[in-house]
C-alpha positions in Angstrom: -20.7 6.7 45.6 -17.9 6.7 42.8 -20.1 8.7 40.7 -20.9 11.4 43.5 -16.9 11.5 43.7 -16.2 12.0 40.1 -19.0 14.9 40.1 -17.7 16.5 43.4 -14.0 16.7 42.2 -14.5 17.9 38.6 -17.2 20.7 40.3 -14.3 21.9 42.0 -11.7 21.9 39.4 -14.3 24.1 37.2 -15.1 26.6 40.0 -11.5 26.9 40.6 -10.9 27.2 36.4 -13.7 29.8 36.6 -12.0 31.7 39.4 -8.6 32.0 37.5 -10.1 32.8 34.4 -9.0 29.5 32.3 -9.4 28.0 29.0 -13.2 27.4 28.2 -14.8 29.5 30.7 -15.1 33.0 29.0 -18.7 34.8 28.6 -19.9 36.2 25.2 -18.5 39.5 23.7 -20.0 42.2 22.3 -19.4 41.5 18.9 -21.5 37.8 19.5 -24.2 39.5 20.8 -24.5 41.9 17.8 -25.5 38.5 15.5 -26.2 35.9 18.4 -27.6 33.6 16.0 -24.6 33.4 13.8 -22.4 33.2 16.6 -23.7 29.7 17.8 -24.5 28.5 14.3 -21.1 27.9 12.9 -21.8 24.8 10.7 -25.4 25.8 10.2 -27.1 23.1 11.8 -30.0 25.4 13.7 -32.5 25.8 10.6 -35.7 28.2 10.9 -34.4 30.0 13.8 -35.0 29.9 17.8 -37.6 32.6 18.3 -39.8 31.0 21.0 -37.6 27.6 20.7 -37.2 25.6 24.2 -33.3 24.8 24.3 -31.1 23.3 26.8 -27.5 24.2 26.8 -26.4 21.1 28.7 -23.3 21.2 30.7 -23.0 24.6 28.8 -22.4 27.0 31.4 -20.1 29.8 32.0 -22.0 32.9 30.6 -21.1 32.2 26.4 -23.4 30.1 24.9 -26.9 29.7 26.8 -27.0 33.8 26.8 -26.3 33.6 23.1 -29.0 31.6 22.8 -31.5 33.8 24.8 -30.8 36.7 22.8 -31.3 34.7 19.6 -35.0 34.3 21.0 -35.3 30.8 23.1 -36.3 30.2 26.0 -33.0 28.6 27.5 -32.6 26.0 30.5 -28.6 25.6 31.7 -27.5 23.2 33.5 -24.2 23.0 34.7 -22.3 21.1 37.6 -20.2 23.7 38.5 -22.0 26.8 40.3 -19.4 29.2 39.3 -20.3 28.6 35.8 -24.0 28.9 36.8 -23.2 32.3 38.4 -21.4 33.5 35.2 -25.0 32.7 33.2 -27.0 34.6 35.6 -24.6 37.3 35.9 -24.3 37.8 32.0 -28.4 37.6 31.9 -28.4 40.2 33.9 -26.7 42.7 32.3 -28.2 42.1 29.1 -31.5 42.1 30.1 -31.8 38.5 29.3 -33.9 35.8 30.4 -32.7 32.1 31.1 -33.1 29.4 33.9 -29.7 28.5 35.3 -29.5 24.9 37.6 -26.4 23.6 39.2 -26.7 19.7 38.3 -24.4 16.7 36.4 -25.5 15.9 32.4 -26.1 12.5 33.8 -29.0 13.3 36.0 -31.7 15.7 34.7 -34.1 14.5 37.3 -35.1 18.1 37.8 -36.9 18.7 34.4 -39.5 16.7 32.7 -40.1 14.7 29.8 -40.4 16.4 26.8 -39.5 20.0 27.5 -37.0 20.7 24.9 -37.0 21.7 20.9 -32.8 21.5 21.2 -30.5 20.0 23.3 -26.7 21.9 22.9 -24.3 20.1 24.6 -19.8 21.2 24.3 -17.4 19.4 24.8 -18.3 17.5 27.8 -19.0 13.7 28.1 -15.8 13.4 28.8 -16.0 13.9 32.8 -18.8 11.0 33.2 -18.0 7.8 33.5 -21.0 5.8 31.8 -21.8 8.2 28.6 -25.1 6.1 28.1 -26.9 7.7 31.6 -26.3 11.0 29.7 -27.7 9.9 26.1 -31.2 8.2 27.9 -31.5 11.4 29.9 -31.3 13.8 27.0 -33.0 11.3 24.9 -36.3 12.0 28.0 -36.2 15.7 28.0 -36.0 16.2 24.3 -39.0 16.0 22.3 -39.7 13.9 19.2 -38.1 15.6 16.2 -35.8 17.4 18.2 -31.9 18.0 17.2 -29.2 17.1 19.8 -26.1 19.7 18.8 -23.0 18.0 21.0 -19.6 17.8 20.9 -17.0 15.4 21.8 -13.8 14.8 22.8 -12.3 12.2 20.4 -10.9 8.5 21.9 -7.6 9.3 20.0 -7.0 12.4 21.4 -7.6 11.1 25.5 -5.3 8.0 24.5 -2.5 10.1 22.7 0.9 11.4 24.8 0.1 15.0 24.9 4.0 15.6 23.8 5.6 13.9 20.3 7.9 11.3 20.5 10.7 10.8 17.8 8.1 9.3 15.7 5.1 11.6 16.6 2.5 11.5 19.1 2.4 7.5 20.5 -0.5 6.5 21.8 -0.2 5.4 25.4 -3.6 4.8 27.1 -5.9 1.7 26.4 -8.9 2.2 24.5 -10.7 0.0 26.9 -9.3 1.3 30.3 -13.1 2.0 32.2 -11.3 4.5 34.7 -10.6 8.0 34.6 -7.0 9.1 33.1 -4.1 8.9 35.0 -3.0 12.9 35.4 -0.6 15.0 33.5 2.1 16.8 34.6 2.0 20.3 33.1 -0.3 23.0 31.0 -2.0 21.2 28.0 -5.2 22.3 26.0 -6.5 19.1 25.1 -6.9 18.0 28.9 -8.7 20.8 32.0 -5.9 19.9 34.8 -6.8 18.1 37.5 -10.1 16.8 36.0 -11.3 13.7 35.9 -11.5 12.3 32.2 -12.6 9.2 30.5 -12.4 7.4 27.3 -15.7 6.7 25.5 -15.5 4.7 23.0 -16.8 5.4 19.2 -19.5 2.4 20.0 -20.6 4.7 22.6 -20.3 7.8 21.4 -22.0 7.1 18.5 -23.8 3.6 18.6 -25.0 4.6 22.2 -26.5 7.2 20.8 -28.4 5.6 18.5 -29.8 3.0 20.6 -30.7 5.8 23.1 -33.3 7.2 20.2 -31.9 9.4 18.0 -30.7 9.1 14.2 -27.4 11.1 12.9 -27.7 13.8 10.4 -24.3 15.1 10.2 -20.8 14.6 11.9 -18.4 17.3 11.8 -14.6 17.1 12.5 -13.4 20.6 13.5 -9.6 20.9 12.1 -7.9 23.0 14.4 -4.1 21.0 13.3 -1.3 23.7 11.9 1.5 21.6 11.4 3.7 24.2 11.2 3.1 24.6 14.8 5.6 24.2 17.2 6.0 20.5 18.0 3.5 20.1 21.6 1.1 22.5 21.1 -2.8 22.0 20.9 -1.9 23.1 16.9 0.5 20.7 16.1 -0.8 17.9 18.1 -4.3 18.3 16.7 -2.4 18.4 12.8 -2.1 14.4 13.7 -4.5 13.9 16.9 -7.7 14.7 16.2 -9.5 16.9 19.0 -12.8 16.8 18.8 -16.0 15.4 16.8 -19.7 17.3 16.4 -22.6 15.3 16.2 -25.8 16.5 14.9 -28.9 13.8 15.7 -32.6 13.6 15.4 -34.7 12.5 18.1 -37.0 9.9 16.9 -40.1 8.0 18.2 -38.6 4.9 20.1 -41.4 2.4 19.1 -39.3 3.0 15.6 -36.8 2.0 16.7 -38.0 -1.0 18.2 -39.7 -1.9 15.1 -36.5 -1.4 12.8 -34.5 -3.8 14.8 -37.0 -6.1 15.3 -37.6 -6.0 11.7 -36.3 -8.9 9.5 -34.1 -8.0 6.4 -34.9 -10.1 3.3 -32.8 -10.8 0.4 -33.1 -11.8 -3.1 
């Protein structure tokens, strides 16, 4: 029941973002669609190109990235919780005579697809809404193949546990890294934090050890500066020059039984 909760309020805060036109929930412009490719291949992680690829954009909707992907060639699943977002897909599609299949669902059930279906899982910032990030990790780990790449993006522990406003001597951190709960809500506008959602901290074991225990292997971890310390003091630029934001994670889905044998392994020394 406390899942359903968490789900049914932050669907609502994203329709309602949607509706007002907020942060995070614009489509694709023109220029994007000139060079899709390059537009969702910033740090070059998508190698050999997505012509006739099978990607999910996972919790990706809102009419910017899983059309991107279509015109770059795949054959693209979204699923999103929140229907507005959905809507925005489908609405984008249509105009540009794209194809994609757009569901309404949480990351943390993908009960609707099967095993195996995917070459590439993309997932934004996210995780953040769901209370136990491991759900998400097994069910991405089922629906993407064996030597697949999981592209995702996080929102850093630091970053949820940090006063969104400096103190005398900077941004103090003021939330427990432990605290299994959503956030307590902030009053006022703040980029780093959709208002009125429901957020939680995941810790680095989780983000990154869950994810290896769920099946896949890291390749690369990215930490996208977007600090400017010359910023005025309580913006998302000045705060992120000492709070870091965000973390990118690319990872390899390997064959479990690998796994199993790796840690069941014994290591021997000289």
């Amino acid at each position: 029941m406390y899942v359903e909760i968490v789900q049914d309020h932050n669907r609502q805060v994203w329709d309602e973002r949607v509706r007002k036109g907020l942060l995070h929930t614009r489509v694709a412009s023109d220029d994007e669609f000139k060079n899709p490719l390059k537009a969702i291949n910033g740090r070059g992680w998508i190698t050999g190109g997505l012509e006739g690829k099978h990607v999910l954009c996972l919790a990706g909707g809102g009419g910017l990235q899983a059309p991107l992907y279509a015109a770059a060639g795949a054959h693209v699943t979204v699923v999103d919780i929140s229907q507005e977002m959905i809507d925005q897909d489908n609405r984008i599609a249509q105009e540009r005579g794209l194809k994609l299949k757009a569901l309404v669902g949480s990351m943390d059930d993908l009960s609707m697809i099967e095993n195996d279906s995917f070459d590439l899982v993309t997932q934004p910032v996210s995780t953040c809404y769901i209370p136990n990030l491991l759900k998400v990790y097994d069910e991405i780990s089922r629906v993407l193949r064996v030597g697949g790449h999981y592209l995702s993006q996080h929102k850093q522990p630091i970053n949820l546990q940090s006063a969104p406003t400096p103190y005398p001597n900077g941004y103090a951190v003021t939330q427990s890294y432990y605290d299994k709960g959503p956030l307590p809500p902030l009053s006022g506008d703040f980029e780093h934090r959709e208002k009125g959602a429901l957020e939680f901290v995941h810790r680095l074991e989780e983000l990154i050890g869950g994810l290896c225990r769920a099946g896949f292997v890291i390749e690369d971890l990215a930490e996208p500066n977007h600090g400017n310390e010359a910023a005025e003091p309580g913006t998302f630029r000045h705060r992120s020059h000492y709070v870091p934001p965000y973390v990118a994670i690319k990872a390899l889905r390997i064959d479990n039984s690998a796994i199993r044998q790796t840690s069941s392994s014994k290591i021997i020394t000289p």
